[in-house]
N, C-alpha and C positions, 0 to 999 in steps of 0.2 A: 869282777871276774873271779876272785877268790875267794867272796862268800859263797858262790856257787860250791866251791867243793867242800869249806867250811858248815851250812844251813845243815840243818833238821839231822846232824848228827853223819854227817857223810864223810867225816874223816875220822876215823875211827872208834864212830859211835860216841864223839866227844861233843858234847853241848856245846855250842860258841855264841858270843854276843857280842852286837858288833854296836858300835858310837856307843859305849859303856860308860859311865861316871865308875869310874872308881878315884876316890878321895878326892880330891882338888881339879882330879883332870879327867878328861874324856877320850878312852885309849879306843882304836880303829877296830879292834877284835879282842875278843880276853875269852878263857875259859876257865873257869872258877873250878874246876876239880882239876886243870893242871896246877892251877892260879901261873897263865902264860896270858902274857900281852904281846900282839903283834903289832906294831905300829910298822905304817908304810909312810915312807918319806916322797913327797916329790921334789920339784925342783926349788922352791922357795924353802926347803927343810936346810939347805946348802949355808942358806945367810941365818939360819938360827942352829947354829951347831951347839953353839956355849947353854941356851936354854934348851933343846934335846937333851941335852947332857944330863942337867941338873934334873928333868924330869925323868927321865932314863932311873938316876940315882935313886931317887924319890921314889917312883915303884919298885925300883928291888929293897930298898931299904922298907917295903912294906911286906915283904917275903916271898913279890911277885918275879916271875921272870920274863926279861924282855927281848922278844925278839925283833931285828928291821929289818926292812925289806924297801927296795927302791920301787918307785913304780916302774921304772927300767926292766927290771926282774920280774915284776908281774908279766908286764907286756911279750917280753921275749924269753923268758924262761920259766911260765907258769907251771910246769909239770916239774921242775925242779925245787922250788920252793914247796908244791905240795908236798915234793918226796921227804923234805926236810923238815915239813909239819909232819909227815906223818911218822917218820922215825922218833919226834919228841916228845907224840901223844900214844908213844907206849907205854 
């Protein structure tokens, strides 16, 4: 549901790529000219909190920034996460 408004440059003319390798891991969305990662967590994200964390770490400490998202919020508040992408891809 939210590559649809991420694709072919539909949020604010920002490139996105989505099941990305960057370094060690494979992040759910990234846009290399914000250098932002969107990881969306679901329900099994809950019993790996301690490794989120560290991977979390791990990209910012590569000068990327990360943002999460539940698939909770996708499902029931999809226009509100876009609003929040789109105000961070100004």
């Amino acid at each position: 549901m939210l590559w649809r408004h991420l694709r072919n440059g539909r949020l604010n003319g920002r490139k996105w790529r989505r099941q990305q390798p960057v370094d060690q891991y494979i992040v759910d969305f990234f846009c290399p000219e914000l250098r932002l990662v969107i990881e969306l967590d679901g329900g099994a994200h809950a019993l790996k909190e301690k490794r989120d964390e560290y991977r979390q770490t791990h990209l910012e400490a590569q000068g990327l920034r990360v943002i999460r998202f539940t698939n909770d919020e996708i499902l029931s508040n999809l226009q509100g996460v876009v609003d929040v992408l789109w105000d961070m891809s100004r």
